[in-house]
N, C-alpha and C positions, 0 to 999 in steps of 0.2 A: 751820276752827275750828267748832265744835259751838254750835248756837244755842240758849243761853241767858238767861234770865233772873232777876237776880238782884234782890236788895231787903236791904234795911236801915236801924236807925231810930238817928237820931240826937238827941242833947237840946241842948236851948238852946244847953249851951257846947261844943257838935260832938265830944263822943264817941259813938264808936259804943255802942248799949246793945243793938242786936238784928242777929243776922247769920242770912241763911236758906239752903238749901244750895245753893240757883243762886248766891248768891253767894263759896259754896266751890268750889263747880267753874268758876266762871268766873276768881278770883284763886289758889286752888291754896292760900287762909288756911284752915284749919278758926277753928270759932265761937269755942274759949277763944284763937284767937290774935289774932282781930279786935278781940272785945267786950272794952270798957274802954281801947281807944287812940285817939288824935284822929285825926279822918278825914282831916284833911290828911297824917298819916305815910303812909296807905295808897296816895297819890296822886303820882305821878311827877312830877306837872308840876303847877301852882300853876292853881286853876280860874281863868279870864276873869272881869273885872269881869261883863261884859255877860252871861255867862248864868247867876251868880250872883243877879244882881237878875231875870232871867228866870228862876228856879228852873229852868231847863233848859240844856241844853247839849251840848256833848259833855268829856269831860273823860277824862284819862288815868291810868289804874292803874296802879300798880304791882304784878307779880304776883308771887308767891311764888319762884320761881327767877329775879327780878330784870328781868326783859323786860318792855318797858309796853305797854299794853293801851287802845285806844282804846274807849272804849263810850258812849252814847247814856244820859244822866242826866235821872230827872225828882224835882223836891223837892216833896213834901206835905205841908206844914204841920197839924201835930197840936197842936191846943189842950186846955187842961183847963177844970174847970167856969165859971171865971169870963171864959174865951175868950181869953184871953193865951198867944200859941205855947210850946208846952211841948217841941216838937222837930221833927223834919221825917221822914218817911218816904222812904225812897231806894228807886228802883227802877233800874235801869242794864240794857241789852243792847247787845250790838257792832251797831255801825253795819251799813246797811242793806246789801247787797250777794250778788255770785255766791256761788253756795255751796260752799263749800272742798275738799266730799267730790268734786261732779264734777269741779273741776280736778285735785285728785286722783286721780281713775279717768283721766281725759285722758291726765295723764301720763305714768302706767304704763301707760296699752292703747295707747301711740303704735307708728306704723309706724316712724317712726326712732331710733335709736339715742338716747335724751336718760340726761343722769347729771348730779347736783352735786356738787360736789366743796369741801371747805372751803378757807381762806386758803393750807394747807400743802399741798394737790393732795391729799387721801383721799378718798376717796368716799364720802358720807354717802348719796346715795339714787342707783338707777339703776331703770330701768322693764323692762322685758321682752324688750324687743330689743336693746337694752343688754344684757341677758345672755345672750341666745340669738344674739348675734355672737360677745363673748367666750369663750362654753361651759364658763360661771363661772356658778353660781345667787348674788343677790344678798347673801345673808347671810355668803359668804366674801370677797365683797369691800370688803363697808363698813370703813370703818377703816381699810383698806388704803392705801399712795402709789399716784399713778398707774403714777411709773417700774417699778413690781414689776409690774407687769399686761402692760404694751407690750412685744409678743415684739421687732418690729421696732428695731432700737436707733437708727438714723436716725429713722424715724418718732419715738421715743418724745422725742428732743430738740427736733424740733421742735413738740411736741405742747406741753413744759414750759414751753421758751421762752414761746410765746403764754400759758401759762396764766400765767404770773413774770409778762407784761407785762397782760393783764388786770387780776391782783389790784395791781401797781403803779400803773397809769394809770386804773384803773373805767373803760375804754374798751372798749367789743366789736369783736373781732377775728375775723378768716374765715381760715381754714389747711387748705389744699390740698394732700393727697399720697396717696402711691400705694404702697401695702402692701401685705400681709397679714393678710385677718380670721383671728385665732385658730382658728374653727370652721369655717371654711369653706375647701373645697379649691381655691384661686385668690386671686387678685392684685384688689386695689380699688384706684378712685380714691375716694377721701371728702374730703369738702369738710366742715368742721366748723366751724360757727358758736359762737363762746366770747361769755357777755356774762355781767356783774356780776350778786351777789343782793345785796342791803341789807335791809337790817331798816327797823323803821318809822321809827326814826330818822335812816336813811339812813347808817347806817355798813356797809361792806362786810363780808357775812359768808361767801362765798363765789363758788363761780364754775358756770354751767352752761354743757353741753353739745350741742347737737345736730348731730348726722352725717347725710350721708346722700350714698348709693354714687350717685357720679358718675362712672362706670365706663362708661357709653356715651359719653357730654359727653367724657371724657376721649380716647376712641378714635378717637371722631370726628375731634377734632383732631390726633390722634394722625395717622389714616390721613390727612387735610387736608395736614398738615405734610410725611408723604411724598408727596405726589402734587408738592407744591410741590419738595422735595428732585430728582426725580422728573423732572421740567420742565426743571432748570438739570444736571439731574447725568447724565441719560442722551443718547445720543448727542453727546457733545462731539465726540467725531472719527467721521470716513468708514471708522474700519475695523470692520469686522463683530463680530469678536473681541470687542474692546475694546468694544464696545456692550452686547452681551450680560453680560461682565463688572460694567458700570456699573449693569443691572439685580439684577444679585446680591447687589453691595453694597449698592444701598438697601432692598431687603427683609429684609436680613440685619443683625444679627441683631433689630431690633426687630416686623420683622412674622411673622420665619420662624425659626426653629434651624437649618432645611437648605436650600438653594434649589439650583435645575438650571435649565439653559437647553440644549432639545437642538434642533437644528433637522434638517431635510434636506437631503442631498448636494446638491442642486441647487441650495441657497442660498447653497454655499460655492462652488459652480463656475458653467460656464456652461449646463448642462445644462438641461430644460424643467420644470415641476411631474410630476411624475406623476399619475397617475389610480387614486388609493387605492379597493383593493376592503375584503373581507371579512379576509386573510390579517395576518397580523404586518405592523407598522409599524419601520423602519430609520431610524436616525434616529442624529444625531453629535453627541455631548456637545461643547460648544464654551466651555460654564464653570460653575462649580459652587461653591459657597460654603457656610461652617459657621460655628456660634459656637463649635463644638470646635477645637480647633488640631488641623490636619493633616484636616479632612473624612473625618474615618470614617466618616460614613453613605453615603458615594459609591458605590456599587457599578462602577463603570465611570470609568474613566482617561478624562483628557479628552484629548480627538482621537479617542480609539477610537467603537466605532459601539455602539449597544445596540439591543435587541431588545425591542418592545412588544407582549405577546398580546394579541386582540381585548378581550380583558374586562379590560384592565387600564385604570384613570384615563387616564395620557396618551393610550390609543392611543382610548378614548373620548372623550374631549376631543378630539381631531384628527377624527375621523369628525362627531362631532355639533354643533362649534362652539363648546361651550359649556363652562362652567365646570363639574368636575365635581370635588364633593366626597367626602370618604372620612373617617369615622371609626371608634377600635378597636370591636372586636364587629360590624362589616359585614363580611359575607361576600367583597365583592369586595377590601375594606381588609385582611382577612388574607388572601385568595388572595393581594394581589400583594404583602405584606410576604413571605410564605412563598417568594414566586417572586425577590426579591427577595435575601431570604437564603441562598438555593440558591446562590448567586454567588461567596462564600465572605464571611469574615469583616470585610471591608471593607466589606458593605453590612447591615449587622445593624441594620435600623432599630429592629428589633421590641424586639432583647435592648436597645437604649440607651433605651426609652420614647416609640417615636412613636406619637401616640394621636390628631393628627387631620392631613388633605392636602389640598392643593391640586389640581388639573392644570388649567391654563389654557393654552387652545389661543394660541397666536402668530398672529395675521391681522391685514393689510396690505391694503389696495386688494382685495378681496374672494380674497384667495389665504392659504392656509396656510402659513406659514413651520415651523413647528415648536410647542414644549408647553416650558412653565414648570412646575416642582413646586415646590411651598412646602410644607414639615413643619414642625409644632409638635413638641415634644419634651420641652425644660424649661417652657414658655409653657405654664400648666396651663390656658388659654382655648380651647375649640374654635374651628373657624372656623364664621361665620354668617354670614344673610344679609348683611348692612353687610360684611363680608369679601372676599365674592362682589361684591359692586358693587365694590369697591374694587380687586381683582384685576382684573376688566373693564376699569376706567377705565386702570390702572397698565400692563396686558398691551397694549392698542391703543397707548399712546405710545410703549411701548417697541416694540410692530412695526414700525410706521411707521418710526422709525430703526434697525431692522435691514434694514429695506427698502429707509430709503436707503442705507445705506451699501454694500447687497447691488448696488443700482444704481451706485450710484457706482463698486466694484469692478469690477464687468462692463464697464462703458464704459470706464474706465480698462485694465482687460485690452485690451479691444477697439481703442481708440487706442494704444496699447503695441504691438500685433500687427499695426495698422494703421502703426506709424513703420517698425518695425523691415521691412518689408518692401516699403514704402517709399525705405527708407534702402540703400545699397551695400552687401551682406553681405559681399560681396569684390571690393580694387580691382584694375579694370583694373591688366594688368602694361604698363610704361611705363618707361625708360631715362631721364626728363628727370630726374622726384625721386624721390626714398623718403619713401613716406609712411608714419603712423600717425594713430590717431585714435580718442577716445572720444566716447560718446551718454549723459548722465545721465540721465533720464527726474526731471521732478519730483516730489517726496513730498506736495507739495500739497494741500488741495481742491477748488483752481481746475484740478485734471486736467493730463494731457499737452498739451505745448504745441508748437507749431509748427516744431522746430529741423531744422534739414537740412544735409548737406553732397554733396561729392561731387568727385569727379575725373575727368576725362574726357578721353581721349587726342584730341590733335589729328592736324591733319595738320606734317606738316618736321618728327616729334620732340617738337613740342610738346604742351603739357599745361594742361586748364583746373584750378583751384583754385577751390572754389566752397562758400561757406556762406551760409545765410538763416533768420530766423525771421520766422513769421506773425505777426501781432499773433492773440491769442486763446490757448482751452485747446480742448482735448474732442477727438471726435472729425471735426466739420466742418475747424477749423484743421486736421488732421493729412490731411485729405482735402484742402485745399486745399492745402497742403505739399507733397502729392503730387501734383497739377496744376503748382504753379511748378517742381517738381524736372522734370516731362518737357518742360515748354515750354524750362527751360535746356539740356536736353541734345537738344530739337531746333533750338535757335537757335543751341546752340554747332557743331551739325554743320553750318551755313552758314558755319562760321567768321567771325563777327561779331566784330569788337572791342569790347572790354569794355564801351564808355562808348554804342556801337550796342545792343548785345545788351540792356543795363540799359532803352535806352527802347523796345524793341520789350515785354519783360516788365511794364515800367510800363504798358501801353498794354494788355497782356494781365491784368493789374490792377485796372485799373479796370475794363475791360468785365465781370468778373466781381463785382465790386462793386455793379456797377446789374444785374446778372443777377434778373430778378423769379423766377426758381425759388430765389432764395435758397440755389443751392451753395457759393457765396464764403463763409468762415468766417466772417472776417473783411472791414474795409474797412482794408487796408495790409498792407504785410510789409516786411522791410528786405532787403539782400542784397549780399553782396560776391562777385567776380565777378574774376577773376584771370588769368593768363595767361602761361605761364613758356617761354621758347625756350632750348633746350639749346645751342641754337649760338650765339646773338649772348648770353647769359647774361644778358637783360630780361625781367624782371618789368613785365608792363604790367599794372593793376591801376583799377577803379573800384568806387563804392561806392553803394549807397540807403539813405540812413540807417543805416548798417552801421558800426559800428567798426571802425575802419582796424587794420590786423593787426600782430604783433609779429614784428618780425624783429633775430635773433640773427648776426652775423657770424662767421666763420673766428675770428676772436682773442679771442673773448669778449663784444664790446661788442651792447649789447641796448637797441634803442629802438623806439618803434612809426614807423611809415611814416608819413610828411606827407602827407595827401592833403583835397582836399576835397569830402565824403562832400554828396550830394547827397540830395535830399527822400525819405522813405520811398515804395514802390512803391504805387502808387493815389491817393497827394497830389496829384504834377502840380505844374507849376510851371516850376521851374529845371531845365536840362539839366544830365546828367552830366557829368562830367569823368574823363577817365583820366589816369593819373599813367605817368610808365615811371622803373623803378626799374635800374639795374645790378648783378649781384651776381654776387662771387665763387666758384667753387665752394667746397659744402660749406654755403652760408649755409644758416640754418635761418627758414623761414618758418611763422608761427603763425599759424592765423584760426579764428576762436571769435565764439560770440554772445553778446548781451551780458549773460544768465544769469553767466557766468561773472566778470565785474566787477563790475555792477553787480547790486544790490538794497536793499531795506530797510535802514535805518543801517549801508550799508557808502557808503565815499567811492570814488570811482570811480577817481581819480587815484591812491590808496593801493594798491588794488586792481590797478592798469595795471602800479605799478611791483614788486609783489609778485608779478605774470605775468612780465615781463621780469627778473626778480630768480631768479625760478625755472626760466627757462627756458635763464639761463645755467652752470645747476647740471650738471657733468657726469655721462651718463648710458650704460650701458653699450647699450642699444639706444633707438629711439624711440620704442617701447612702454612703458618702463621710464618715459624723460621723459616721455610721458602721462599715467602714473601720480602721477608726484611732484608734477607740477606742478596735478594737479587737489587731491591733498591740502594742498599750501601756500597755494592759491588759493580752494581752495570750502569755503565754510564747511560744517557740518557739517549743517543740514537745509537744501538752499536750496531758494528760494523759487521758481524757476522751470527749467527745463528746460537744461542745455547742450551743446553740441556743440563742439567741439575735433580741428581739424584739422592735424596737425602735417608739414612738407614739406620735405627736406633738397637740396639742388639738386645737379646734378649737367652735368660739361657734355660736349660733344661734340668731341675734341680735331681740329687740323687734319686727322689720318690717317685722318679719317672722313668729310670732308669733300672732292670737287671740284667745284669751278667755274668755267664758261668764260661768255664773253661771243663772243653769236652775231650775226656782221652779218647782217643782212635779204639774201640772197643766195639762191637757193633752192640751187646747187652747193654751199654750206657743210653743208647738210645731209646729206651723206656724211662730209666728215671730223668732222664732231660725234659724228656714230654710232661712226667710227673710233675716236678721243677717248675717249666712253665705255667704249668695248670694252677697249681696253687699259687705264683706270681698272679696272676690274671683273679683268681679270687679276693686276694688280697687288694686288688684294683679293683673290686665289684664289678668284674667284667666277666663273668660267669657265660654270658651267650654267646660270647668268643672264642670261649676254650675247646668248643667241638671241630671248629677250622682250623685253629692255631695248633692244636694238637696236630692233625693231618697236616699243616704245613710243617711244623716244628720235626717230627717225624720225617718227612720225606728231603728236607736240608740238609739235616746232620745226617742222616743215612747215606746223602748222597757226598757230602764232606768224607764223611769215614771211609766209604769206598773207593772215592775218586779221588779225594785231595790230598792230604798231606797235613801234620803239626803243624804249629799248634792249632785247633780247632774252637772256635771260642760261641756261643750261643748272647747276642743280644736282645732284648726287647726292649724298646721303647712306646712311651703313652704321650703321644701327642694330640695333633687333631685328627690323626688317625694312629692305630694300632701296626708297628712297626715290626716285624722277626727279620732279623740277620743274624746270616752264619758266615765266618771268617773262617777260610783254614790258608796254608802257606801254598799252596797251587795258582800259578797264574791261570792254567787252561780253564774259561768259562764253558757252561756249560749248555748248549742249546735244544731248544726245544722243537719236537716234531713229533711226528702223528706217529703211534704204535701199529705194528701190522697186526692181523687176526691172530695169529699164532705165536707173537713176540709174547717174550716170558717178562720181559719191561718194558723203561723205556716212556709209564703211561704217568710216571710222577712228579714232572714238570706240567704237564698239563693240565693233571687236576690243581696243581699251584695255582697255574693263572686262571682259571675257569674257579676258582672258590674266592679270589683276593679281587681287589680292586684295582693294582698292577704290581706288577714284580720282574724284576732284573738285576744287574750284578754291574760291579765295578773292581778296579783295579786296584790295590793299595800296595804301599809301598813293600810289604812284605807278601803278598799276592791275590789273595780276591776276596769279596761278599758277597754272595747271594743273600737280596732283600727280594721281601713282600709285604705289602700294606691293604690292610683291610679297612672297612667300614667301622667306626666305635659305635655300638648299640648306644639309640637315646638314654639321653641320661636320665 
C-alpha cells in the first residue's frame, strides 16, 4: 500500500465539507463524491466510543471498490470568532508498519517457486521462478485454472485436491510428489506448502503457494530404501545365480533402465583368481535385467562369455577397484557404446538413448569377483556423486553374498566329490543278495551330510549290509564318513558279529570325538550293521541309533524288523544287541537313513508306512524299486541327505553244500581228504582236488591237533570254491615264516600261497578256519 496522507473537514453536524487528494488516493472517492455526505457513510465500521472522545483513533474506511481500510485518525477542532466548534479537521494515514513495496519485491525475486491463486484455483499472482519452472511468462497465466497448466495429470489431481481442501478447511497443507517441471529436462520431487490468504476481515480470499525441489531429500531416501530392500532381498539362498539375479532386480528398474552382473569363470568353478594383466578382461554374464520387456540392451546371452578392452568402464573398474562412471559426449562412453553396438542389434544402447553408466567392480574379502553395469536410459537423471556412494555401499553386499554362496558352492562340490568317492562306485560281485541302491545328496544350506552304505563280502558266502549317518553337514562329516566306512570294513574283515563290530566302532567313536586335532566332524553317528548267510538263510542284524530296516516277504507282506537299536556311536552307555532274523529266499531287505522318513512336519510313522507301502509295489528290476520308492517316499526338496540300500536274498541250495563231522583221530584225516576229493568230482571240479586236498589236509590236521570237538569239515561251491573247518577251540591260529630247521609250522603258509585268501572267525561255539580258491572255467 502506498503511504499516504490524507485530510478532511467536517462541520458540526459531520458532513464532509472539504476532501484533499491524499484522501482520493487513499479511498479511491474523488472530492464531488465525498463533499456533502455524512462521514459516517464513508466508514465501514462504526468509530469506538473511546477514540471518539480521544479525537483519535484508529477507524476503518470504506473504500471506493468496497474493501475496508484501516487508517490512523486525528480530529482538530475548528472554532469560529466567538470560539464555539464550528467543525473538526480530519487527517488519517494507514497504520504504522513494513512496507508493502519490499514484501512485494520479496515475493517476486524469491528462489522458490511461490503463486496465489483465488477461491476457484486461477492464478492471480506468481513471482519469477514460478514462471521460469513453468516456461509460461506471468501474464498468460493470470486468470488461468490451475488444472490447464499441470502437464502431469496425477500430479495435477493431487495438487487440486489440497488446494479444494485448503480453501474448505483454511488449514495449511504440505503435498509431496514427484513429477515433471514443464521447463526442465528431468523428474522432481517438490514438496509444496499450500496455506490460506484472508483479507482484513478475515474472510478467505485465496490460496498461496510455495514449492521447492526436494529432489536430493527424495533420492536420498530413495537410495536408503534400496539399500534396505537390498539387506532382506539379496542373497536369500546359497546359489550363486540366483544371487546375482536378486541384485538386478533391486536396482532395476528404479535405480537403473539396464543392469549386468558378469563375473569370472573361476567364480563359477573351482579354478584359482587369475592374475589380471594389461590384455582383455573375459568374464560370463550370469544375469541381466531391463525395464524393456525382453532386455534389448543386452548384447550378450546370459551364460555366454564377453569380452572387456582395456579402455572400456568394466574392464576399468576391475583393474582400478573403483567405480567408474561414463557419460553421453565422453570419449571412452562412446568408444564403448560403438563397441558395444558392433555386436549386432541386441545391444544398441546408444540408438534406445543411454546417456549415462555405471561399472562397479564386485569385491569380496579383498578379491575381485566380477563388474556390475547400471544404464540410465529413460531416467533423464545422470548418475552423481551420492549414486557413486550408493553403488559402493549396494556392490560390497552384494559381493559378500556372491562370495558366499561362491563358497558355499565350492565346499559343497568338494563334499559331494568327497562322498561320492568315499562311497562304493561298484559292488563287490557276491552270490548271497542282489543288490541296488541310491545316494541323494541334500539341496540344503546346511551342506552335504554324512550318509554312507556299503556291502562287503564275507567269508562261507556270506555278506555284510551296511548303512550310517554322521551326525553334521560339510565336509569334516563327510571326512569322517569316510573314517567309519574303512574302520567297518576293516572290523568286518575280522569277521565280528554285528552287535561285537558296533562296540569296537563306538569305542573308535569316541576316541575321535576327544581327538584335540579336531578331525572328528562331529560327536556321534548312527549305524546299522547286518549280516546275511546264504546257507542257513539268517539275517543277523544290529543297530546304533539306526532305524531298524524294512523288510518285504516272498508273498508281499511288508514290515520293519523288531529290534532294539542301541545308543548312537560316541554316546556310550548300553551295549548292543543283535537280533537274528530267518528269511525266506527272494525276501527283500531295505536299510536307509533316517533322511529318508524323517524330517521337518513329516510324521515318522506315516513315512515308515509309505516306505513299506512302496516297497511292496511290484517292480521290474531293483533299480526301478529304487526309483519309485524314493519318489513315493521323499518329499520333493528334502531337508537332509539320503541313502538307500535295497537287498534281495538269495540262498545256497543243498547241492552246493557238503558236510562231514571229523572225530579228533589223526588217521581220519586221509579219508576226509578222500571225502572231499570225490565231493569235488561229483561237482566236476576235478582241477581243484589237487589244492583242496593240501588245504583240506592241513585244516583238519591242524583242527585235531590244536583244537578241540567237535570238528566239522565244510565245502561250499559258490563263486568260488569254499573249505572250512570248525572245531570247539577259540584260539586262532597264525601264520609266520618257518625257520631252516623247524620240523613245522610251514602249513599255514602253503594255505595262503596255494588259495586266493584264507582266515578264521569266531562262532558262537569257537572257531573256523576258511579258504577260498579260484573255480576252474567252466
Amino acid at each position: 500500500m502506498e503511504h499516504v496522507c490524507a485530510a478532511a473537514i467536517v462541520d458540526a453536524q459531520g458532513v464532509v465539507t472539504g476532501w484533499s487528494e491524499g484522501a482520493r488516493r487513499l479511498t479511491g472517492l474523488a472530492a464531488d463524491e465525498a463533499v456533502g455526505r455524512p462521514a459516517r457513510d464513508l466508514l465501514a465500521e462504526p468509530p469506538q466510543p473511546r477514540a471518539v472522545a480521544a479525537r483519535a483513533g484508529t477507524a476503518v474506511l470504506r473504500h471506493r471498490d468496497g474493501s475496508a481500510l484501516a487508517v490512523q485518525v486525528t480530529a482538530t477542532p475548528l472554532l469560529d470568532a466567538d470560539g464555539t466548534t464550528a467543525g473538526y479537521a480530519l487527517t488519517a494515514v494507514p497504520p504504522a508498519g513494513p512496507d508493502p513495496a519490499l514484501a512485494g519485491r520479496a515475493f517476486q525475486q524469491a528462489s522458490l517457486p511461490m503463486s496465489v491463486l483465488d477461491t476457484g484455483q486461477r492464478y492471480l499472482r506468481l513471482n519469477d521462478a514460478a514462471c521460469k519452472a513453468m516456461g509460461v511468462p506471468e501474464e498468460e497465466l493470470i486468470g488461468r485454472p490451475y488444472a490447464e497448466t499441470a502437464g502431469d495429470e496425477e500430479h495435477a489431481e493431487g495438487m487440486l485436491w489440497h488446494l479444494r481442501q485448503v480453501g474448505e478447511t483454511g488449514s495449511p497443507l504440505r503435498y509431496e510428489s514427484y513429477t515433471a517441471a514443464p521447463a526442465l529436462n528431468r523428474d522432481h520431487a517438490l514438496t509444496t506448502d499450500m496455506w490460506p490468504v484472508r483479507d482484513a476481515s478475515g474472510r478467505l480470499v485465496g490460496t498461496a503457494l510455495a514449492a521447492f525441489d526436494s529432489s536430493e531429500q527424495y533420492w536420498a531416501r530413495q537410495r536408503l530404501a534400496l539399500l534396505n530392500e537390498a539387506a532382506a532381498g539379496i542373497g536369500t539362498t546359497l546359489d550363486l545365480v540366483r544371487t546375482a539375479e536378486e541384485l538386478v532386480e533391486v536396482v532395476v528398474p528404479r535405480f537403473a533402465d539396464f543392469a549386468s552382473v558378469d563375473l569370472f569363470d573361476w567364480v563359477l568353478g573351482a579354478e584359482e583368481p587369475p592374475v589380471l594383466s594389461g590384455a582383455d578382461i573375459v568374464l560370463r554374464r550370469v544375469a541381466h535385467g531391463s525395464a524393456a520387456e525382453g532386455t534389448p540392451e543386452a548384447a550378450v546371452d546370459l551364460g555366454g562369455t564377453d569380452t572387456y578392452p582395456p579402455f572400456t568402464p568394466p574392464a576399468r573398474a576391475i583393474r582400478d577397484g573403483t567405480v567408474v562412471l561414463g557419460r553421453a559426449g565422453e570419449p571412452d562412453f562412446v568408444r564403448w557404446l560403438a563397441e558395444r553396438n558392433a555386436r549386432g542389434p541386441a545391444g544398441r544402447l546408444h540408438r534406445v538413448g543411454a546417456h549415462s553408466m555405471m561399472a562397479v567392480p564386485l569385491r569380496a574379502r579383498g578379491t575381485t569377483l566380477g563388474v556390475a553395469v547400471t544404464v540410465r536410459i529413460h531416467q533423464s537423471d545422470e548418475y552423481g556423486a551420492d549414486d557413486v556412494v550408493f553403488a559402493q555401499e549396494l556392490s560390497s553386499r552384494a559381493a559378500v553374498c556372491v562370495d558366499n554362496a561362491r563358497r558355499f558352492a565350492r565346499e559343497r562340490s568338494t563334499a559331494l566329490a568327497l562322498q561320492h568317492n568315499l562311497l562304493p562306485r561298484e559292488l563287490p560281485g557276491q552270490a548271497a543278495v542282489e543288490v541296488a541302491h541310491r545316494y541323494r545328496p541334500s539341496g540344503s544350506q546346511a551342506g552335504i551330510g554324512g550318509d554312507w552304505f556299503d556291502v562287503i563280502p564275507l567269508s562261507g558266502g556270506r555278506v555284510a549290509l551296511v548303512v550310517g549317518d554322521v551326525v553334521g553337514h560339510g565336509i569334516p562329516s563327510s571326512a569322517t564318513m569316510g573314517r567309519l566306512c574303512t574302520a567297518v570294513r576293516t572290523l568286518a574283515d575280522v569277521d565280528l558279529p554285528p552287535d561285537e563290530l558296533l562296540t569296537h566302532l563306538d569305542d573308535l567313536v569316541t576316541h575321535l570325538a576327544g581327538d584335540d586335532s579336531g578331525e572328528a566332524a562331529e560327536l556321534g553317528a548312527t549305524c546299522l550293521y547286518s549280516v546275511y548267510d546264504p546257507v542257513t538263510r539268517c539275517l543277523t542284524l544290529a543297530a546304533a541309533g539306526h532305524p531298524p530296516p524294512a523288510l518285504v516277504l516272498p508273498d508281499g507282506t511288508a514290515r520293519l524288523v523288531g529290534m532294539s537299536a542301541g545308543p548312537p556311536l560316541g554316546v556310550g552307555g548300553l551295549p548292543f544287541e543283535a537280533v537274528e532274523v530267518k528269511l525266506p529266499e527272494g525276501s527283500l531287505v531295505a536299510l536307509y537313513t533316517n533322511g529318508l522318513v524323517d524330517g521337518r512336519d513329516r510324521d515318522i510313522d506315516h513315512s515308515t508306512a509309505e516306505l513299506c507301502h512302496a516297497l511292496s509295489a511290484p517292480a521290474q528290476t531293483l533299480d526301478a524299486l529304487c526309483d519309485s520308492v524314493l519318489r513315493a517316499v521323499l518329499p520333493e526338496d528334502p531337508g537332509d541327505d539320503v541313502a538307500l540300500l535295497l537287498a534281495r536274498t538269495r540262498a545256497l541250495g543243498d547241492d552246493r553244500i557238503a558236510t562231514w563231522d571229523v572225530p579228533p583221530d589223526p588217521e581220519q584225516v586221509a579219508a576226509t581228504r578222500q571225502a572231499a576229493t570225490g565231493q569235488l568230482r561229483a561237482w566236476g571240479l576235478d582241477e581243484a582236488a589237487f589244492v583242496t586236498e593240501l588245504v583240506v589236509s592241513e585244516l583238519v590236521t591242524n583242527a585235531i591237533r590244536y583244537g578241540s570237538s567237535p570238528i566239522q569239515l565244510r565245502l561250499i561251491r559258490d563263486r568260488t570254491l569254499i573249505c572250512e573247518v570248525s572245531d570247539g577251540s577259540s584260539t586262532s591260529p597264525h601264520l609266520r615264516r618257518a625257520h631252516a630247521y623247524d620240523e613245522g609250522g610251514r602249513g599255514l603258509l602253503l594255505v595262503a600261497q596255494l588259495t586266493q585268501r584264507w582266515g578264521s572267525r569266531q562262532t558262537a561255539g569257537g572257531k573256523t578256519i576258511w579258504a577260498e580258491q579260484q573255480l576252474p572255467p567252466a
